[in-house]
C-alpha positions as CSV (number, residue, x, y, z in Angstrom):
1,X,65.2,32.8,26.3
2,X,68.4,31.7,26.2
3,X,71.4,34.8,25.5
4,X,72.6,34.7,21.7
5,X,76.3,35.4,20.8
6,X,77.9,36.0,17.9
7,X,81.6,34.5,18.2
8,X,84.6,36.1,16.4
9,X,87.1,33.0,16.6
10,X,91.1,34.3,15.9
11,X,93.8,33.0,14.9
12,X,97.3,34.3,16.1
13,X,97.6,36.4,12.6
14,X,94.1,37.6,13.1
15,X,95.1,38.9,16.9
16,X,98.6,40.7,15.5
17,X,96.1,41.9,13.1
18,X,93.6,43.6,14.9
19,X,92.9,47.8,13.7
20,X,90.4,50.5,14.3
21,X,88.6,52.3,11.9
22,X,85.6,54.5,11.3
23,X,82.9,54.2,9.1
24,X,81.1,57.6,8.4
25,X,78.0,54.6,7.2
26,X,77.8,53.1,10.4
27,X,76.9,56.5,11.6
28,X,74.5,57.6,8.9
29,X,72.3,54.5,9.7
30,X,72.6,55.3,13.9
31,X,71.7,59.3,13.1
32,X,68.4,57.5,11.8
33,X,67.7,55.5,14.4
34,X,68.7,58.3,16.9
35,X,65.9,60.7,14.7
36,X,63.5,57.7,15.0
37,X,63.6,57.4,18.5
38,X,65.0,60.1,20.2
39,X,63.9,59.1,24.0
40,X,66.6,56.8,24.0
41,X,69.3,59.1,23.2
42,X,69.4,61.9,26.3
43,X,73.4,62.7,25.1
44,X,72.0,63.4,21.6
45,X,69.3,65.9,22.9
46,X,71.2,69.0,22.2
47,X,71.6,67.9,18.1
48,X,68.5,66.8,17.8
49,X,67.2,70.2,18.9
50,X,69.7,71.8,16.8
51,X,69.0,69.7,13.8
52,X,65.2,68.9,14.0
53,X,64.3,72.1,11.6
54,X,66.7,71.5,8.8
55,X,66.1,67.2,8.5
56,X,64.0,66.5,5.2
57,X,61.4,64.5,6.1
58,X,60.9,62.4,3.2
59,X,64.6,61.2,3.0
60,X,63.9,60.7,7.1
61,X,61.4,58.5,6.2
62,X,62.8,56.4,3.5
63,X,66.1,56.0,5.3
64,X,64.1,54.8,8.4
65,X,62.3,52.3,6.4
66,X,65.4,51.0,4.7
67,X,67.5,50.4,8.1
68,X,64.8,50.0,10.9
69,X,64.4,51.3,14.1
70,X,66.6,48.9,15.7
71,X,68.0,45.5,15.1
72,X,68.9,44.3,11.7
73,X,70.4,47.2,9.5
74,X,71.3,46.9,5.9
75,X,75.2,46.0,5.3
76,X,75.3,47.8,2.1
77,X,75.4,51.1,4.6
78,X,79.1,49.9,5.7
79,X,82.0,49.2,3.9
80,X,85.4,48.5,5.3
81,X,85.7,51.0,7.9
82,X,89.5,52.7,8.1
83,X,91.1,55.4,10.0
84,X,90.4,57.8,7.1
85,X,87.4,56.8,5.4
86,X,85.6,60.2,4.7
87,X,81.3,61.0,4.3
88,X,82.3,61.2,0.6
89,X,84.1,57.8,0.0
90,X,81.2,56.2,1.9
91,X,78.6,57.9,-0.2
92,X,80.8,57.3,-3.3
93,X,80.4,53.3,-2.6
94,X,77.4,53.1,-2.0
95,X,76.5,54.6,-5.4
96,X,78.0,51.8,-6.7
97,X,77.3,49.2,-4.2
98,X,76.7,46.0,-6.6
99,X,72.4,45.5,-6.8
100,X,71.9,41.9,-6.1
101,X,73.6,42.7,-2.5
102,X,71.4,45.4,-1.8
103,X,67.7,43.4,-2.8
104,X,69.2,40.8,-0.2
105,X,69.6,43.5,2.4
106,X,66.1,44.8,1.6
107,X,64.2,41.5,1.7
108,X,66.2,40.6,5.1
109,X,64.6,44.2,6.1
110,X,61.1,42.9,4.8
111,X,61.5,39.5,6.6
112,X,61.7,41.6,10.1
113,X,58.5,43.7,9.4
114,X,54.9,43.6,9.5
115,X,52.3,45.6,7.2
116,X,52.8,48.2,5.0
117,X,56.6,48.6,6.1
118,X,57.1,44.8,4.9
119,X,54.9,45.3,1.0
120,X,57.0,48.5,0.7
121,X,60.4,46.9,1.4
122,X,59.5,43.9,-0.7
123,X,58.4,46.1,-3.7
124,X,61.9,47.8,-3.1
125,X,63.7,44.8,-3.0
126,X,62.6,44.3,-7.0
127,X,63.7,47.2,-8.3
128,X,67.3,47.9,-6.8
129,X,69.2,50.4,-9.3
130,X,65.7,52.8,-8.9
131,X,66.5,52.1,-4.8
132,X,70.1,52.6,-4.9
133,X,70.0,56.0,-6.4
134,X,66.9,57.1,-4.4
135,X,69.1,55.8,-1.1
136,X,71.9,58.0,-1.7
137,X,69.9,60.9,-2.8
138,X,68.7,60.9,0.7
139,X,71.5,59.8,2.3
140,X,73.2,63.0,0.6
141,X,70.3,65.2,1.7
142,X,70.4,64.2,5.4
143,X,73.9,64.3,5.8
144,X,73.7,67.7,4.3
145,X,71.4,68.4,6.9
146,X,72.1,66.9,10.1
147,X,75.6,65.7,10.1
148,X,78.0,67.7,7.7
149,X,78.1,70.8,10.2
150,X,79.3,68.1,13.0
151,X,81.3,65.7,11.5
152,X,84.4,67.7,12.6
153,X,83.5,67.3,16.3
154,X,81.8,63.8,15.6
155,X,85.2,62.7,13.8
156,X,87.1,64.2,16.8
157,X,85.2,61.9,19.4
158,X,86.1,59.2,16.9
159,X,89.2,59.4,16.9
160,X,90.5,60.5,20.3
161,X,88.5,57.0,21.6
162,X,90.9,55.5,18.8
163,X,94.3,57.4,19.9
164,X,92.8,56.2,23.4
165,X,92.3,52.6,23.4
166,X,96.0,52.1,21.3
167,X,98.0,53.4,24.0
168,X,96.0,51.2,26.6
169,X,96.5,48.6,23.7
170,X,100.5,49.4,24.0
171,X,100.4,49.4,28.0
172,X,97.7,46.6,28.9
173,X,97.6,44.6,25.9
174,X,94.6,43.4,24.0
175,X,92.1,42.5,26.8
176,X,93.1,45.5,29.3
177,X,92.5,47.3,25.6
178,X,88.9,45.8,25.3
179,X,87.4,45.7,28.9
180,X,85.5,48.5,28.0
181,X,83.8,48.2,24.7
182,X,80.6,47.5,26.0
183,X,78.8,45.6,28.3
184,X,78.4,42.5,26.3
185,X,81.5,41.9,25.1
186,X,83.5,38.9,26.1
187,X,87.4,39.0,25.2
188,X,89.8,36.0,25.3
189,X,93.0,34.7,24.2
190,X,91.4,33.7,21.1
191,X,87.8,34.6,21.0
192,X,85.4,38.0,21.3
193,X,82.2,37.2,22.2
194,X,79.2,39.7,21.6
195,X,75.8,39.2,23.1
196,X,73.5,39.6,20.5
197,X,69.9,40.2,20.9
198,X,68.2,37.7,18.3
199,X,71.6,36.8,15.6
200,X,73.9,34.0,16.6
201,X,76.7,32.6,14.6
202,X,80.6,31.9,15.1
203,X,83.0,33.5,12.4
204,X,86.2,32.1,11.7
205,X,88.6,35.5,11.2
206,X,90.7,32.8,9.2
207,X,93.7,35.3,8.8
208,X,91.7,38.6,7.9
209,X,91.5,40.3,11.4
210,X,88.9,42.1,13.3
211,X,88.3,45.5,12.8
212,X,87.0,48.1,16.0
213,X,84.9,50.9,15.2
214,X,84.1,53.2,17.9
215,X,80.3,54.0,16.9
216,X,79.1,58.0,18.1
217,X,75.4,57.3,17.5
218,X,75.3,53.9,17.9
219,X,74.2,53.1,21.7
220,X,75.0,49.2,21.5
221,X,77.8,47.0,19.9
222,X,77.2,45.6,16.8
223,X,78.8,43.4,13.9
224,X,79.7,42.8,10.6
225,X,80.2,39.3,9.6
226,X,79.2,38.7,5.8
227,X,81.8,38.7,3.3
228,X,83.5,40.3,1.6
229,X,83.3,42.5,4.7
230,X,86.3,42.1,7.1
231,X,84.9,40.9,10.4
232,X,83.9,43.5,12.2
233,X,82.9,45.1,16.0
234,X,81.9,47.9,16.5
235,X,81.2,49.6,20.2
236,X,80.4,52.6,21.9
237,X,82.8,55.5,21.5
238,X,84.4,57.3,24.5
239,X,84.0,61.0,25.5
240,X,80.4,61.9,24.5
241,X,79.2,64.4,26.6
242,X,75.8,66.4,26.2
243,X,77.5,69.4,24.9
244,X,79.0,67.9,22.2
245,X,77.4,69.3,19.4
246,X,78.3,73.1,20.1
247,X,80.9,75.1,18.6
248,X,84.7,73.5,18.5
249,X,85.4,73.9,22.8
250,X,89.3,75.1,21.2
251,X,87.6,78.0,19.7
252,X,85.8,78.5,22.7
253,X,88.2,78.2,25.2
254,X,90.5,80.5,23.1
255,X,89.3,84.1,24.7
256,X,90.0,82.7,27.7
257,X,93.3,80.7,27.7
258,X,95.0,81.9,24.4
259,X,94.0,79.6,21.4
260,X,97.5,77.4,21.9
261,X,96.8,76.8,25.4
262,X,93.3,75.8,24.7
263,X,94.5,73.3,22.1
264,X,96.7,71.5,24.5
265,X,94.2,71.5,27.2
266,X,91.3,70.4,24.5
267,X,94.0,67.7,23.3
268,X,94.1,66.0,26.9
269,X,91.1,64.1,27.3
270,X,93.7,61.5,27.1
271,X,96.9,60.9,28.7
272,X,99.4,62.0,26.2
273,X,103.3,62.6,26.6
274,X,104.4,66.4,26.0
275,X,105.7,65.3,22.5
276,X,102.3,63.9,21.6
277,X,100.4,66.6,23.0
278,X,102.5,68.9,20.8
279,X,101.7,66.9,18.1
280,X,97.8,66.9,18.6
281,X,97.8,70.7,19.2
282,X,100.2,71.7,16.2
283,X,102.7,73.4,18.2
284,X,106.6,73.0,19.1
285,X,107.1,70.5,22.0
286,X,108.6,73.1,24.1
287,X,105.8,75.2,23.6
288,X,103.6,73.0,24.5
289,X,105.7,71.9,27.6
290,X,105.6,75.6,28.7
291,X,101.9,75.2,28.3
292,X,101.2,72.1,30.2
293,X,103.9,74.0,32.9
294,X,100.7,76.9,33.5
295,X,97.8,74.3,33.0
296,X,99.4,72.3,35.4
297,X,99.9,75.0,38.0
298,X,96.1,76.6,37.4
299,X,95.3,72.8,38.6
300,X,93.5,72.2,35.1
301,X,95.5,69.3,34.2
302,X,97.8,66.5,36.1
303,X,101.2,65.1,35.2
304,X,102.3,61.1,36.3
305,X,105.7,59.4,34.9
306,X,104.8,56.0,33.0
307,X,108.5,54.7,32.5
308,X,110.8,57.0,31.1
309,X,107.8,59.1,29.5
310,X,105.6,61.8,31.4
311,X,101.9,61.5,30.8
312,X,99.7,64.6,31.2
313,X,95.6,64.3,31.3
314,X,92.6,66.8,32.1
315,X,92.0,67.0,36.4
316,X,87.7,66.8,37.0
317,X,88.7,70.7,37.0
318,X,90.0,70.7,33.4
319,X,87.3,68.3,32.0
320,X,84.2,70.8,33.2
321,X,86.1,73.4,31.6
322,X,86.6,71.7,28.3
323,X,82.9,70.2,28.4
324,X,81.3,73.6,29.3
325,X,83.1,75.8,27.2
């Protein structure tokens, strides 16, 4: 079968215009799909065993109905993603996510099922407003449930991949930027390709941009490409480990190194400059450059010069620390 593609074509404004965002949506349908099929999510073990007491089944059930095991999922889960979109602003739009939008998303859902799952969908499709507010009941309910005691970590992840991929952006430009997004992702001067499993189509950015989303649930890159939607990638985030889901590794870490300490070493999964690694842990630079002085010499964390700036990251020592903590 020959390999589908869907083909973001830019525009020099749309390249000068490329941002990152997150979209707390984006998540809530992957958390699903993650519930739904949990064999194919090893990093996600730990949550699942964590969570798999407290999910509501029925809003399990109607959520995975609505956006599917894999594949296709509803659009009306994700609006414009932005730096700092918040769980509540999601849920907020969706409430109020216009109807006719959302029976199209449900009878696209229908079209790509079988059986019951296709009659009830269908059925759905004709009575939106009683759909919309049954969706965000349950979207309200799992979230509750599953993701509220996380998002502070999940948010984290999220944005450290962000804080990541701009200072590659800054040092290696777009491409050097992109190389790893995911495995089927194809970036040129002017186009990013994304291999698609059954959806082609090429979208003109026509001056609006492409937005990047790291994903923490979502295994696979995916896009947004209906209007009024900005065109949108989104990809895998950086930095998941298995042990993500336990308490906050700075609180953890605090009994042992002092709690400042543990922020600046919890801080460098990247490589940041004493100033910005001040910044990330809350503290004065010079405290933190005292801080990165003893880090350094317990071998926990490695300092390079990049110009006229000093960059300091986690050693393989510091990392198993951090990640076991």
């Amino acid at each position: 079968m020959p390999q589908k593609y869907v083909e973001f074509r830019l525009a020099s404004e749309d390249i000068s215009t490329v941002r990152f965002g997150v979209s707390p949506g984006h998540e809530i349908v992957h958390a699903v799909r993650t519930l739904s099929r949990p064999q194919e999510q090893p990093l996600q073990w730990g949550w699942l065993r964590a969570v798999r007491d407290d999910v509501p089944r029925e809003s399990l059930e109607l959520l995975r109905l609505v956006v599917g095991e894999t594949g296709y999922a509803p659009d009306l889960f994700t609006s414009a993603a932005s730096w700092d979109l918040t769980p509540a602003d999601e849920i907020e739009r969706l409430r109020q996510a216009p109807l006719e939008p959302i029976a199209v998303d449900l009878r696209k859902r229908a079209v790509r099922s079988a059986g019951v799952a296709r009659a009830a969908l269908e059925r759905m499709a004709a009575d939106p407003a009683r759909i919309r507010a049954m969706i965000v009941r349950h979207v309200e309910a799992l979230w509750e449930a599953a993701l509220a005691p996380y998002w502070a970590q999940i948010e984290r992840v999220l944005h450290a991949d962000i804080g990541s991929r701009v200072r590659r952006m800054t040092a290696d430009g777009l491409a050097g930027m992109a190389a790893d997004l995911g495995e089927g992702v194809e970036w040129s001067a002017d186009t990013v390709r994304v291999r698609m499993e059954r959806h082609e189509e090429i979208v003109d950015c026509q001056g609006r941009g492409l937005v990047l989303v790291p994903s923490f649930f979502g295994r696979h890159c995916a896009v947004l490409t209906e209007p009024p939607a900005q065109p949108t990638l989104f990809y895998p985030a950086l930095g998941l480990s298995e042990v993500w889901h336990r308490a906050d590794s700075t609180d953890a870490l605090a009994g042992l190194l002092g709690e400042s300490r543990a922020a600046v070493l919890v801080a460098l999964g990247a490589p940041l400059s004493t100033t910005e690694t001040a910044g990330e842990a809350g503290i004065a630079a010079s405290t933190a450059s005292h801080h990165l002085d003893a880090l350094r010499d317990a071998g926990l964390i490695a300092s390079r010069r990049a110009g006229r700036r000093v960059l300091h990251a986690r050693t393989p020592l510091g990392d198993a620390l951090v990640h076991r903590a």
